[in-house]
N, CA and C atoms of all chains as a GROMACS GRO file, in nm:
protein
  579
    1UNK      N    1   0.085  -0.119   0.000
    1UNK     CA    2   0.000   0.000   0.000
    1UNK      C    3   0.089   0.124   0.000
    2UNK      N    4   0.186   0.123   0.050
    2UNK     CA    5   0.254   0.245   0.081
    2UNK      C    6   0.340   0.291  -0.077
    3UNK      N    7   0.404   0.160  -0.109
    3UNK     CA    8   0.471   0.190  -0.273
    3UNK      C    9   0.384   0.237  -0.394
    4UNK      N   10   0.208   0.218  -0.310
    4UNK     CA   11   0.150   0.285  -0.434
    4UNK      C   12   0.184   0.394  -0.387
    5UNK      N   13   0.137   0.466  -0.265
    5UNK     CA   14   0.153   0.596  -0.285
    5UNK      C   15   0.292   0.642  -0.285
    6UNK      N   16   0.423   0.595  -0.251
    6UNK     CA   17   0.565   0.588  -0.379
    6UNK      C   18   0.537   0.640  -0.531
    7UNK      N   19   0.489   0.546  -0.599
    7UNK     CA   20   0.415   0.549  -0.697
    7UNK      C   21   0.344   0.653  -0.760
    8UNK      N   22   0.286   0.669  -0.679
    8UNK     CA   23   0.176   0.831  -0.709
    8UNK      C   24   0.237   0.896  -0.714
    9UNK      N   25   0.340   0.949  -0.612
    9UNK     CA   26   0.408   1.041  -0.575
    9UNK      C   27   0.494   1.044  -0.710
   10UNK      N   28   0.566   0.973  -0.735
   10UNK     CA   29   0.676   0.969  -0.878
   10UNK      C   30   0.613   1.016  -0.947
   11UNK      N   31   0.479   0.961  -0.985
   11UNK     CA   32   0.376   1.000  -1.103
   11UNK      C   33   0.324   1.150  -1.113
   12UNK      N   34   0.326   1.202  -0.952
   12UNK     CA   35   0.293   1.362  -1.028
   12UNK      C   36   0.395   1.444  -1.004
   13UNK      N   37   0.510   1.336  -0.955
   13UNK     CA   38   0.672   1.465  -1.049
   13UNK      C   39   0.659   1.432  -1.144
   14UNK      N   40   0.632   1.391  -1.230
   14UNK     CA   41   0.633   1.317  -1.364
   14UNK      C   42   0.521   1.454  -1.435
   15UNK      N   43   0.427   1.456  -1.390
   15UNK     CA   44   0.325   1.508  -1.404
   15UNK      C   45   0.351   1.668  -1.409
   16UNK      N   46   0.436   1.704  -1.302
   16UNK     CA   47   0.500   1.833  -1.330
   16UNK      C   48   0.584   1.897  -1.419
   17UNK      N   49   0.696   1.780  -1.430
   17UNK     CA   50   0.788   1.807  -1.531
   17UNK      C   51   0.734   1.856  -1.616
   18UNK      N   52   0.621   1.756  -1.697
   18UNK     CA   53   0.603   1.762  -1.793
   18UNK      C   54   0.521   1.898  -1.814
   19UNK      N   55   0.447   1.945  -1.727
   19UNK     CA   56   0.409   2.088  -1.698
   19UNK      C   57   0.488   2.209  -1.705
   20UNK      N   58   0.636   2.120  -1.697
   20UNK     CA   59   0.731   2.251  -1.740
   20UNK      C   60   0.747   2.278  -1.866
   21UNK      N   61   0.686   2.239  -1.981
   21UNK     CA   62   0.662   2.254  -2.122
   21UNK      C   63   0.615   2.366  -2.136
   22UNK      N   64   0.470   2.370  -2.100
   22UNK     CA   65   0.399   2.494  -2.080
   22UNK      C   66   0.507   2.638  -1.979
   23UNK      N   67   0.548   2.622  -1.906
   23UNK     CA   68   0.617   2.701  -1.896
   23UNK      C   69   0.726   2.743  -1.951
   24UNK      N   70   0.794   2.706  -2.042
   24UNK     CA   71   0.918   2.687  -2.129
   24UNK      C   72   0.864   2.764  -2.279
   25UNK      N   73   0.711   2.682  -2.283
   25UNK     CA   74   0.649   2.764  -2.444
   25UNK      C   75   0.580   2.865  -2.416
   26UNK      N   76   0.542   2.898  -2.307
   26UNK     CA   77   0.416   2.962  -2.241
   26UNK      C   78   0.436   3.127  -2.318
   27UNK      N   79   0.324   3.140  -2.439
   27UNK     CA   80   0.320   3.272  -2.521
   27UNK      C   81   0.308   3.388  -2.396
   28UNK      N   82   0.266   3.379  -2.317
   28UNK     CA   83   0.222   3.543  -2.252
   28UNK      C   84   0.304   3.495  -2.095
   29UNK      N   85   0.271   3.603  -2.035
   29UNK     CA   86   0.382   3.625  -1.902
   29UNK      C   87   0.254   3.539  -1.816
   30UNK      N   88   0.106   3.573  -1.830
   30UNK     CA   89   0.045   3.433  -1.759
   30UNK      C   90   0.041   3.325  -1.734
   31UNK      N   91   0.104   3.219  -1.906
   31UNK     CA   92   0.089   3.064  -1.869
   31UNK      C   93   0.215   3.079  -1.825
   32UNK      N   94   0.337   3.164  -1.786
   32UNK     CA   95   0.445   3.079  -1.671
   32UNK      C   96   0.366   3.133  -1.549
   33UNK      N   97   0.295   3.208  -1.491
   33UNK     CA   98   0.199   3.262  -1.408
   33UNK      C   99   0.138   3.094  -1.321
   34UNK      N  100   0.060   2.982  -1.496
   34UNK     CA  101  -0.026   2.909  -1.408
   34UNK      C  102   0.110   2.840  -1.342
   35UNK      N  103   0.234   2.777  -1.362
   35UNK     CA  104   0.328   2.754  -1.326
   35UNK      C  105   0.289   2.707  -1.199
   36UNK      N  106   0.312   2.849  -1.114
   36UNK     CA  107   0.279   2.818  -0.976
   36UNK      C  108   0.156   2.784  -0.927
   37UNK      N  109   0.040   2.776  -0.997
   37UNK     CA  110  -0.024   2.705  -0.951
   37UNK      C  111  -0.027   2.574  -0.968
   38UNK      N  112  -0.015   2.536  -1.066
   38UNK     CA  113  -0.019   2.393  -1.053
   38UNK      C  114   0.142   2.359  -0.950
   39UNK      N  115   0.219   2.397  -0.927
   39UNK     CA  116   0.327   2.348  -0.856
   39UNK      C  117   0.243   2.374  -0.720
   40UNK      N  118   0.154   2.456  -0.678
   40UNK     CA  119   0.128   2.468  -0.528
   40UNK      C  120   0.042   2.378  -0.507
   41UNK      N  121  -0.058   2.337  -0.621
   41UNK     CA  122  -0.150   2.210  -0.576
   41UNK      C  123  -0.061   2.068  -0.572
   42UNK      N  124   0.005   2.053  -0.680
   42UNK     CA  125   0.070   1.960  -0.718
   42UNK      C  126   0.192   1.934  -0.562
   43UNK      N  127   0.217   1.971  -0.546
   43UNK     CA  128   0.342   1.969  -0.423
   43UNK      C  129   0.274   1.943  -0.319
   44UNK      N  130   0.170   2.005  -0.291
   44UNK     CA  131   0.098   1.951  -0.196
   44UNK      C  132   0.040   1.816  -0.215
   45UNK      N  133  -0.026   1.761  -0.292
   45UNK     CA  134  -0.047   1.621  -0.317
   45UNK      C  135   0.094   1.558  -0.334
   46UNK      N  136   0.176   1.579  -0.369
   46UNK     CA  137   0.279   1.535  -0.352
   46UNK      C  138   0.360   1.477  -0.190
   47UNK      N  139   0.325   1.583  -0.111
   47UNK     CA  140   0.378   1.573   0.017
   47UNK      C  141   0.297   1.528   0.057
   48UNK      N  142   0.132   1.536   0.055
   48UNK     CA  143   0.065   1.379   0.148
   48UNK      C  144   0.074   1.277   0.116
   49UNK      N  145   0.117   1.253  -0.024
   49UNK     CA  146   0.107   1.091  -0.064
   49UNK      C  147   0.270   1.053   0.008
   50UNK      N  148   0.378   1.114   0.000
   50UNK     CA  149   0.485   1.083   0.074
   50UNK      C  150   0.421   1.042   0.249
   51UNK      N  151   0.366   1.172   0.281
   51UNK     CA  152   0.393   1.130   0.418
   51UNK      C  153   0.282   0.989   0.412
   52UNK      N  154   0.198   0.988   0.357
   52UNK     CA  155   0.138   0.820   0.372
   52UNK      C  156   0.235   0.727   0.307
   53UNK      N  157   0.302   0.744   0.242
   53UNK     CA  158   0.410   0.616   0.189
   53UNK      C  159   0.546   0.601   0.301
   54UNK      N  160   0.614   0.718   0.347
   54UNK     CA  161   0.709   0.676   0.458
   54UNK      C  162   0.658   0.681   0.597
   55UNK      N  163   0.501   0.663   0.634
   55UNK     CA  164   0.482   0.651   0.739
   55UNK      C  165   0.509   0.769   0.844
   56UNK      N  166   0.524   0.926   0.752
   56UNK     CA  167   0.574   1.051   0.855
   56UNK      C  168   0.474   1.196   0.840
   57UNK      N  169   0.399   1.141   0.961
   57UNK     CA  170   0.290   1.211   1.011
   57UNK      C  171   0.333   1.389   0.932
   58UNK      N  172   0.440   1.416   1.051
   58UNK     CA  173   0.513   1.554   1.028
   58UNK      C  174   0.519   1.616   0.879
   59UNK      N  175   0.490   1.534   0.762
   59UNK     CA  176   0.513   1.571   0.591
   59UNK      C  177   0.371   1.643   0.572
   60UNK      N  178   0.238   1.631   0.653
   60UNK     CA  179   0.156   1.709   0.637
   60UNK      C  180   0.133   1.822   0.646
   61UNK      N  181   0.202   1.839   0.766
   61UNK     CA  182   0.231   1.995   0.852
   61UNK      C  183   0.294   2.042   0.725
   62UNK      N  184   0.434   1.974   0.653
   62UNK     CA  185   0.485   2.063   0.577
   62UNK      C  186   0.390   2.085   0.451
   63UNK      N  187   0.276   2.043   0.413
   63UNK     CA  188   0.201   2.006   0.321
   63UNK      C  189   0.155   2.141   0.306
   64UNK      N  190   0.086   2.141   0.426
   64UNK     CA  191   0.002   2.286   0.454
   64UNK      C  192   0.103   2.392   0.470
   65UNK      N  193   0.252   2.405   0.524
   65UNK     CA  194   0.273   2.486   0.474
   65UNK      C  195   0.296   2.506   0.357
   66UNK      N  196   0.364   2.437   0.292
   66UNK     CA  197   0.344   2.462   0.145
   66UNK      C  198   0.240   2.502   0.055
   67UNK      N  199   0.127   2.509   0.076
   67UNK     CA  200   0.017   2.533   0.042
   67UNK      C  201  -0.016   2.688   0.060
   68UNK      N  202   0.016   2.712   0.200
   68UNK     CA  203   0.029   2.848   0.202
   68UNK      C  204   0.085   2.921   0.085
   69UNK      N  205   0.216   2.903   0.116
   69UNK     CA  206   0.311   2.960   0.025
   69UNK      C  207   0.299   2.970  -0.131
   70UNK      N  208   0.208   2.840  -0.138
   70UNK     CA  209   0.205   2.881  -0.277
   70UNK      C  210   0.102   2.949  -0.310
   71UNK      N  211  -0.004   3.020  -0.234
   71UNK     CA  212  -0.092   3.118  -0.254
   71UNK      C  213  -0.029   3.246  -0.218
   72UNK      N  214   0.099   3.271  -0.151
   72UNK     CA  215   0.136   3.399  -0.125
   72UNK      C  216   0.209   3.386  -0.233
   73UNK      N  217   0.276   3.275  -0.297
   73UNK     CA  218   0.385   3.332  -0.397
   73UNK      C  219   0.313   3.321  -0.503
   74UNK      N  220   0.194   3.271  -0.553
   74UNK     CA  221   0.159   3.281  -0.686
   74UNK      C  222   0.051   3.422  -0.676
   75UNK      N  223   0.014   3.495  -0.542
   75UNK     CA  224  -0.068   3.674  -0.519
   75UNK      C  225   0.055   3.668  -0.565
   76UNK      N  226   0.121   3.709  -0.499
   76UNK     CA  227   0.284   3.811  -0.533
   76UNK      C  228   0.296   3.824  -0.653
   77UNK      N  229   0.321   3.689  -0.726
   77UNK     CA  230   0.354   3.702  -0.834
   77UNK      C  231   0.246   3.775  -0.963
   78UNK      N  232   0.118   3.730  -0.936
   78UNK     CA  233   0.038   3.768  -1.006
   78UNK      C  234   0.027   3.917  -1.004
   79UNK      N  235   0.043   3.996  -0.919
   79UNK     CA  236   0.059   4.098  -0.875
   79UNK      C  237   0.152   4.210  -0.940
   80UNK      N  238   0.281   4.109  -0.900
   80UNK     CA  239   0.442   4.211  -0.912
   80UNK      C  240   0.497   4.170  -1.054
   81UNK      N  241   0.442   4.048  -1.074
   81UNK     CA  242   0.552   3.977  -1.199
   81UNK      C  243   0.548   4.124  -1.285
   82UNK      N  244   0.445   4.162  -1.304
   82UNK     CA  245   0.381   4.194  -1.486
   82UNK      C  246   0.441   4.337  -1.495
   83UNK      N  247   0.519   4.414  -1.376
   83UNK     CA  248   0.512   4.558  -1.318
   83UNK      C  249   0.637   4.553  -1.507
   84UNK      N  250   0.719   4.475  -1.507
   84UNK     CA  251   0.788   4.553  -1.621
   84UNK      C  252   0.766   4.556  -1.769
   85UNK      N  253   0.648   4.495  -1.718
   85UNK     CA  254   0.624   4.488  -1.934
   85UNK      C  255   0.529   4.621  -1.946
   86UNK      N  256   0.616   4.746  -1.901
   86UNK     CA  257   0.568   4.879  -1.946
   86UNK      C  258   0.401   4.853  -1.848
   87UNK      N  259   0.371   4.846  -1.738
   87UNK     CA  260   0.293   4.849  -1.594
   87UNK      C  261   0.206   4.971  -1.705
   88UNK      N  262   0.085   4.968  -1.738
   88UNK     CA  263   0.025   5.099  -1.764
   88UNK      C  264  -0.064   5.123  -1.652
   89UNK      N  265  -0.075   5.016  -1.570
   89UNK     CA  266  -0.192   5.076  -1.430
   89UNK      C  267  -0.082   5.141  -1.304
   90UNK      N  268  -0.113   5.287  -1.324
   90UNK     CA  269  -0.083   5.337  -1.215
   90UNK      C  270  -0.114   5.341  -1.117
   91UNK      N  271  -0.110   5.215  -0.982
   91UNK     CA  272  -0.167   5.225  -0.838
   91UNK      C  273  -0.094   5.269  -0.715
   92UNK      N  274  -0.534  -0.668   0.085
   92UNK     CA  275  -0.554  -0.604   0.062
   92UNK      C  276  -0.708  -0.531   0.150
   93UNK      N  277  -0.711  -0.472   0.228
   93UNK     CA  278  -0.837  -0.445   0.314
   93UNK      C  279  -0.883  -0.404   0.240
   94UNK      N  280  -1.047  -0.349   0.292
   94UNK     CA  281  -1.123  -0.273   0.199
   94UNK      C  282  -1.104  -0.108   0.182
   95UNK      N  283  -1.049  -0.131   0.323
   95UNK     CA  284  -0.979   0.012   0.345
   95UNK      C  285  -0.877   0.075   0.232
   96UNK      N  286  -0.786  -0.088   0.217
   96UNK     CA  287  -0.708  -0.029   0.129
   96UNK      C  288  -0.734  -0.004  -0.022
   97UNK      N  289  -0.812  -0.077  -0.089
   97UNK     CA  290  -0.907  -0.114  -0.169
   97UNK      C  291  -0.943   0.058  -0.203
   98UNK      N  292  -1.033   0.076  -0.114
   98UNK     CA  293  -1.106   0.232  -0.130
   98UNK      C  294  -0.976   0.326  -0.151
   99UNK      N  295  -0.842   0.304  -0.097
   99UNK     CA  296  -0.769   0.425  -0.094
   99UNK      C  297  -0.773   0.469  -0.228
  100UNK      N  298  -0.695   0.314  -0.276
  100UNK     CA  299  -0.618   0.296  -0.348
  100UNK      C  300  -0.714   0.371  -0.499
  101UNK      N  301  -0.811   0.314  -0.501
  101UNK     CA  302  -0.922   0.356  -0.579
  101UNK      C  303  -0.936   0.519  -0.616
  102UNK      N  304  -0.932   0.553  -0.500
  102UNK     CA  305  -0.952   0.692  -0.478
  102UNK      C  306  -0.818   0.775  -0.520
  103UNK      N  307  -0.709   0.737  -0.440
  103UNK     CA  308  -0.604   0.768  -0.504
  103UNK      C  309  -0.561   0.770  -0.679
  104UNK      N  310  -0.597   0.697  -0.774
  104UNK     CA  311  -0.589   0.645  -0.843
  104UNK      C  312  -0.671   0.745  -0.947
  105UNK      N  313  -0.800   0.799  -0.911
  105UNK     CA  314  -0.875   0.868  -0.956
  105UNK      C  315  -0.843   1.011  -0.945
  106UNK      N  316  -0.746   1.025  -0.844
  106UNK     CA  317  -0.704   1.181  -0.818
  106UNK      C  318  -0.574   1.186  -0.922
  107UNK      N  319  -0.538   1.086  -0.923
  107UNK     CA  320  -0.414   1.095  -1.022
  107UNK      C  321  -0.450   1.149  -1.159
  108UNK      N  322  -0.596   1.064  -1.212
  108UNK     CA  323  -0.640   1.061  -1.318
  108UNK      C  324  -0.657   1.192  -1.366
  109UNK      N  325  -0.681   1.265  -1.266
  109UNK     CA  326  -0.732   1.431  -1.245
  109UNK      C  327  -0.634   1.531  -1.280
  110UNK      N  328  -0.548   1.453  -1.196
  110UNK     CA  329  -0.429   1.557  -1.258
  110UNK      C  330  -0.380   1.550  -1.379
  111UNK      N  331  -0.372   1.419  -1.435
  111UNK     CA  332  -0.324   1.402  -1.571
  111UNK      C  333  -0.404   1.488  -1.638
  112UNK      N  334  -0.530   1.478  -1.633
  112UNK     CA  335  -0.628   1.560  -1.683
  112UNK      C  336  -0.596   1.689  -1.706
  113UNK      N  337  -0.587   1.725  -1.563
  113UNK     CA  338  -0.518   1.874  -1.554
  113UNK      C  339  -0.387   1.916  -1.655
  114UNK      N  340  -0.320   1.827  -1.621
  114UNK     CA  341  -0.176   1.867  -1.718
  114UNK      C  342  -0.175   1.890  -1.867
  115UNK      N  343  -0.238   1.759  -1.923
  115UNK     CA  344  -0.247   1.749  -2.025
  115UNK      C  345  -0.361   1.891  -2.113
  116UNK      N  346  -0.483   1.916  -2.003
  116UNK     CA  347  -0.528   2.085  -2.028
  116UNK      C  348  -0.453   2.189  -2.036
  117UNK      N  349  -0.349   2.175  -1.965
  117UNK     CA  350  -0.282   2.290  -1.945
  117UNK      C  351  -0.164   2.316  -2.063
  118UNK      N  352  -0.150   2.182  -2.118
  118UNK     CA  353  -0.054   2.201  -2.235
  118UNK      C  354  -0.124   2.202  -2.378
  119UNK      N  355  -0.270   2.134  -2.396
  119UNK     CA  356  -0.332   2.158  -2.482
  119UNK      C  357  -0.384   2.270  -2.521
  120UNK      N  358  -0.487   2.317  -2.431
  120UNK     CA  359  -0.574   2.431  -2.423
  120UNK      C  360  -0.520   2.574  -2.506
  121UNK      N  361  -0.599   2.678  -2.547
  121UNK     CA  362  -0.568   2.727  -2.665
  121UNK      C  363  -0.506   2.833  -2.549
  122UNK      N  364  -0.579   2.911  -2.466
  122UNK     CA  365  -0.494   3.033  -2.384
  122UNK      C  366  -0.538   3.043  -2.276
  123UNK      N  367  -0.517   3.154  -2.225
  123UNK     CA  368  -0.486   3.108  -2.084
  123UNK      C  369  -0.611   3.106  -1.989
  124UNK      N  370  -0.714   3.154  -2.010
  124UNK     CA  371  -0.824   3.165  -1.970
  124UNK      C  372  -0.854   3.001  -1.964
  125UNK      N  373  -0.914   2.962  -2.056
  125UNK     CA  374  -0.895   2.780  -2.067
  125UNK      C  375  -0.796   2.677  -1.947
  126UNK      N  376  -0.681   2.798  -1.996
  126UNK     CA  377  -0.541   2.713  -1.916
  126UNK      C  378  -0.601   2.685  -1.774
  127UNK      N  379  -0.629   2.815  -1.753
  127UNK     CA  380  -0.721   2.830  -1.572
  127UNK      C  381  -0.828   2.729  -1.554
  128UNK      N  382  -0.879   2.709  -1.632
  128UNK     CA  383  -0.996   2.621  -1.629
  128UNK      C  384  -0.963   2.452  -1.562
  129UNK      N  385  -0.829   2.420  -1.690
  129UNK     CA  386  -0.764   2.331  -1.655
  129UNK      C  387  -0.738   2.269  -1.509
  130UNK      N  388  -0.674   2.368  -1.486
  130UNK     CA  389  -0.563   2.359  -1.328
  130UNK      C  390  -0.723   2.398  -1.218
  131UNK      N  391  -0.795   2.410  -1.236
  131UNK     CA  392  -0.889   2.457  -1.143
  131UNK      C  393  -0.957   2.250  -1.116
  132UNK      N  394  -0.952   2.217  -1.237
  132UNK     CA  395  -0.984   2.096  -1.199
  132UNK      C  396  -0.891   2.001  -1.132
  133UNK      N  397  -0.756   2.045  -1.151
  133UNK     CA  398  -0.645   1.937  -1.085
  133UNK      C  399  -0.683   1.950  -0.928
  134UNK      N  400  -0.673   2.090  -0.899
  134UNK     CA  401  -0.680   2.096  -0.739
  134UNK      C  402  -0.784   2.043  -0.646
  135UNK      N  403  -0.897   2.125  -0.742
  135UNK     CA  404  -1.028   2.069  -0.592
  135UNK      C  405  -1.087   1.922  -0.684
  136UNK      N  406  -1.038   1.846  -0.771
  136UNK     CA  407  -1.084   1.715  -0.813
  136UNK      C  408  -0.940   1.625  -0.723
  137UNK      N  409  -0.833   1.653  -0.812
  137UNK     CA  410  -0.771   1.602  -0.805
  137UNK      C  411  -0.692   1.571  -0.642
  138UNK      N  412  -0.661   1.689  -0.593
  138UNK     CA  413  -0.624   1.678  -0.468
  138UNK      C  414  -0.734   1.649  -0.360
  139UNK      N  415  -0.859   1.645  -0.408
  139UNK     CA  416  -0.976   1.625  -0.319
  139UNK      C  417  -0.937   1.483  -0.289
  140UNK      N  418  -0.960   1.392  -0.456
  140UNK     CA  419  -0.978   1.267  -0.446
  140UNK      C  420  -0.853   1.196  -0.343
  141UNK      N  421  -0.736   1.274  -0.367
  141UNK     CA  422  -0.611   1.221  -0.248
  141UNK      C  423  -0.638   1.220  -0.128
  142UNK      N  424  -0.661   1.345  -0.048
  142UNK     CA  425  -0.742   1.386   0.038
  142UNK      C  426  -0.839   1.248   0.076
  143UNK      N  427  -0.953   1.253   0.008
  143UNK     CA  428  -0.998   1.165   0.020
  143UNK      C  429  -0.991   1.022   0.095
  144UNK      N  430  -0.838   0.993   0.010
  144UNK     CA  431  -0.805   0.841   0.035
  144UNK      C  432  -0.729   0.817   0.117
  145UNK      N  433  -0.659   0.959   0.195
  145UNK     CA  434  -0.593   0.966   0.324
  145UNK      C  435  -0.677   0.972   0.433
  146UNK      N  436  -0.823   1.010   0.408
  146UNK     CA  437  -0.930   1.008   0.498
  146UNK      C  438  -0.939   0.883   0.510
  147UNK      N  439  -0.964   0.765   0.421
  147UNK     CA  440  -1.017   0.700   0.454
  147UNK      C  441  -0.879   0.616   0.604
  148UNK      N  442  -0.760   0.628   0.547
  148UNK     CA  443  -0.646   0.557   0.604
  148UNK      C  444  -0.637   0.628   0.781
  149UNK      N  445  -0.708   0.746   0.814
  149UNK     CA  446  -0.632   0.833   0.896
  149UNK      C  447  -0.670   0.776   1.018
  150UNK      N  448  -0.577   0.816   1.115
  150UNK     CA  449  -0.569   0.680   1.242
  150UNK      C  450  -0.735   0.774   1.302
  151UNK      N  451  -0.674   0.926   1.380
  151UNK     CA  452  -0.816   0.997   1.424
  151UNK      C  453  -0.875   1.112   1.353
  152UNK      N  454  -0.920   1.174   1.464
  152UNK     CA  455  -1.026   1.264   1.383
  152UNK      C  456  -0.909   1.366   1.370
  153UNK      N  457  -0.800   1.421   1.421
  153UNK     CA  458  -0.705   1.520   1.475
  153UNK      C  459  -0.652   1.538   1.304
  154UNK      N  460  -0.611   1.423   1.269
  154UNK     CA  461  -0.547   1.415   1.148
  154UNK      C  462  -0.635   1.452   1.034
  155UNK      N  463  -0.725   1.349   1.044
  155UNK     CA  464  -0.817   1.378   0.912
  155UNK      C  465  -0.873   1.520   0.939
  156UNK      N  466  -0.890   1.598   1.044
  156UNK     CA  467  -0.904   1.741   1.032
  156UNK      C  468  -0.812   1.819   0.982
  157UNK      N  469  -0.692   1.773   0.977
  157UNK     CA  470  -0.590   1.842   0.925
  157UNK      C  471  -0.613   1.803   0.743
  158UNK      N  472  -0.585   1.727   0.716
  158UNK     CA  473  -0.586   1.652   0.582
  158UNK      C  474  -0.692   1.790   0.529
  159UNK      N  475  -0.834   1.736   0.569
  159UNK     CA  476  -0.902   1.859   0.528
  159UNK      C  477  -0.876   2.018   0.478
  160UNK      N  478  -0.834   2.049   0.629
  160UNK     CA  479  -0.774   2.174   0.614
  160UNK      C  480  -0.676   2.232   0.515
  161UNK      N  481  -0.591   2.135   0.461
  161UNK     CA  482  -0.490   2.085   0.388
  161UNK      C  483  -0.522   2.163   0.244
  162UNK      N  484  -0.648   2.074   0.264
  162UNK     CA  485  -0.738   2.054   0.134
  162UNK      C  486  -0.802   2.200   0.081
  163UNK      N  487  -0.866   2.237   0.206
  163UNK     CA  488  -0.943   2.368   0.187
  163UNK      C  489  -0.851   2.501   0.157
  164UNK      N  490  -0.763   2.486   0.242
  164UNK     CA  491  -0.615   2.579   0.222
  164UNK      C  492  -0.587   2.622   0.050
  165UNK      N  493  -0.550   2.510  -0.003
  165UNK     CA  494  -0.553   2.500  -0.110
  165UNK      C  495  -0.615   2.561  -0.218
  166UNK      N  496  -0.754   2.465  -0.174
  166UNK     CA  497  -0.860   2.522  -0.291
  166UNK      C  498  -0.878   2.684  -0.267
  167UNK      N  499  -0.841   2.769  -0.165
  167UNK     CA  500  -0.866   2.876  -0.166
  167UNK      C  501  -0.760   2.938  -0.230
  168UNK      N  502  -0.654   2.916  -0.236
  168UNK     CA  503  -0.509   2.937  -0.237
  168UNK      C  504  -0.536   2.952  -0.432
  169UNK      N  505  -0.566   2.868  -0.462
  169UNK     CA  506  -0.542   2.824  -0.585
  169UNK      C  507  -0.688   2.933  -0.671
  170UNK      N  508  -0.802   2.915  -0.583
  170UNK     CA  509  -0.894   3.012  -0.643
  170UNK      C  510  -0.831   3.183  -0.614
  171UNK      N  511  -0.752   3.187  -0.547
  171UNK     CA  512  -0.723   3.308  -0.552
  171UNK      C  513  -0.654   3.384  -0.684
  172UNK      N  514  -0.576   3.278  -0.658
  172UNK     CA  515  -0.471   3.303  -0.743
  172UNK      C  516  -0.522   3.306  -0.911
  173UNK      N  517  -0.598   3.210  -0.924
  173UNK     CA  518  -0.660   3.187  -1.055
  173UNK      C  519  -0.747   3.362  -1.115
  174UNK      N  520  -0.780   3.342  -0.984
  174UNK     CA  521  -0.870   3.475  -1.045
  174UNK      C  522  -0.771   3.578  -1.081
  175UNK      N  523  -0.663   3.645  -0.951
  175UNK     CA  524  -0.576   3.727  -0.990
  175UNK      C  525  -0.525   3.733  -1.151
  176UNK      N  526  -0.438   3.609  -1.179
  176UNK     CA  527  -0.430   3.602  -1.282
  176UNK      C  528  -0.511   3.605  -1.440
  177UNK      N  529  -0.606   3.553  -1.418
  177UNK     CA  530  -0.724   3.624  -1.522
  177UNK      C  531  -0.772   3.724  -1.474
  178UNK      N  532  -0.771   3.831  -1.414
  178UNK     CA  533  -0.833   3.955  -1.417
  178UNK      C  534  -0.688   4.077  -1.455
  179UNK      N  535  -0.569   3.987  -1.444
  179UNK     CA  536  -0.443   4.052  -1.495
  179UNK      C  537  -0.485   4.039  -1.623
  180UNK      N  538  -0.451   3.916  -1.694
  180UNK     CA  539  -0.439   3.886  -1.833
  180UNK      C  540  -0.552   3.933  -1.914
  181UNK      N  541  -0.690   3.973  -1.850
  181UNK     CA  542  -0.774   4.024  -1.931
  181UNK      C  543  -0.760   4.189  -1.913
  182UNK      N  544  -0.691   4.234  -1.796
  182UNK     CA  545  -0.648   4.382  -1.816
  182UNK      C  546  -0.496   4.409  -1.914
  183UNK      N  547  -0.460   4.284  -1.883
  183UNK     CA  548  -0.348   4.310  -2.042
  183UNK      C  549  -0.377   4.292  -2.140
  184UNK      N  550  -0.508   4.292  -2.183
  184UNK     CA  551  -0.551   4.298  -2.321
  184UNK      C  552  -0.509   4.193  -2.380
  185UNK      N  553  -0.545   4.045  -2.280
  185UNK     CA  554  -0.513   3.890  -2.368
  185UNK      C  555  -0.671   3.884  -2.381
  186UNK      N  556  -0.730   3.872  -2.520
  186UNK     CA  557  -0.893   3.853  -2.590
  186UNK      C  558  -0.894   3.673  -2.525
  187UNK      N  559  -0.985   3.659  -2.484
  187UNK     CA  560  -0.991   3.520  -2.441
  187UNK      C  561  -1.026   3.428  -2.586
  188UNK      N  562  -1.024   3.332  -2.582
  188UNK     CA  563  -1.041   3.252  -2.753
  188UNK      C  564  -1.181   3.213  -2.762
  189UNK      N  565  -1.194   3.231  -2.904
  189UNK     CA  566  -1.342   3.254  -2.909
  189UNK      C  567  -1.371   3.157  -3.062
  190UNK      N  568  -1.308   3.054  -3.000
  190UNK     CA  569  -1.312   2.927  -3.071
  190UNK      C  570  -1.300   2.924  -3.241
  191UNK      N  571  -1.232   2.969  -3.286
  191UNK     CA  572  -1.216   2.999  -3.419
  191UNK      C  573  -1.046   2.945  -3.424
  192UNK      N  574  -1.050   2.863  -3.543
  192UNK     CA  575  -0.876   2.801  -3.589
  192UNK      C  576  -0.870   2.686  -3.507
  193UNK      N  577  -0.761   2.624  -3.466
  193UNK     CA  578  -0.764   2.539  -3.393
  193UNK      C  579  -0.749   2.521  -3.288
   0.00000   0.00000   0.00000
């Protein structure tokens, strides 16, 4: 039971990588934008299927923080990224 | 194989499916509006169904409240963000696709 979720876990780095396409071709400064989102959902499923495969309670805690973070860093970014492609909103 | 494990595994299995889903939207899809669409299903399908199958495994309630929380964190996290970013990209004057070409 636990090597599936091994398993899983491999499968959505796998799943990311390949998400780095879209960020690599990504026409506008948004699709590297979804980037972080899918890395903040994705990482987080990532870190519970670990902590159920090595048996370590503590990988959840880091789960959720991670989760955080990736809603402050993908505001931020959504936010700050875009300020140099000539910013025409003056706030 | 319990039934317990049975259900995880199931469940697990289906969240995976989700994400593939997701990914493969996110590299197909014509722009980015769509793109959002995509990734909106990886999280609250996909990470639900994980979620899910850690519920079913979780020793008490302490944990599976967390798992949850986990969960909800997320989906807010991720709707935030989604929106930010389409209400950028439609103030940068990206026309959303309006199904014409391929």
């Amino acid at each position: 039971m636990a090597e599936l979720a091994g398993w899983l876990a491999a499968f959505l780095l796998a799943n990311l990588l390949v998400a780095l396409v879209r960020v690599a071709r990504g026409p506008t400064q948004a699709d590297r934008m979804l980037a972080a989102l899918l890395f903040g959902t994705t990482g987080v499923a990532l870190l519970l299927l670990l902590a159920e495969a090595q048996a370590e309670p503590a990988l959840i805690d880091a789960a959720l923080v991670f989760a955080l973070l990736a809603a402050i860093a993908g505001a931020a970014f959504a936010q700050r990224a875009w300020r140099e492609e000539g910013g025409d909103e003056r706030r | 194989m319990s039934a317990v494990d049975l259900a995880s595994a199931a469940l697990w299995l289906a969240g995976a499916g989700f994400f593939l889903a997701g990914t493969a939207g996110l590299l197909r899809f014509p722009d980015v509006y769509t793109r959002l669409h995509a990734l909106a299903k990886v999280d609250n399908l996909g990470l639900g169904l994980v979620v899910l199958g850690l519920l079913v495994r979780a020793e008490g309630p302490a944990a599976a409240l967390k798992l949850v929380l986990v969960w909800l964190l997320a989906l807010f996290a991720s709707a935030t963000v989604s929106y930010l970013i389409a209400r950028r990209a439609l103030r940068r004057g990206i026309e959303p696709w309006r199904g014409e070409g391929p």
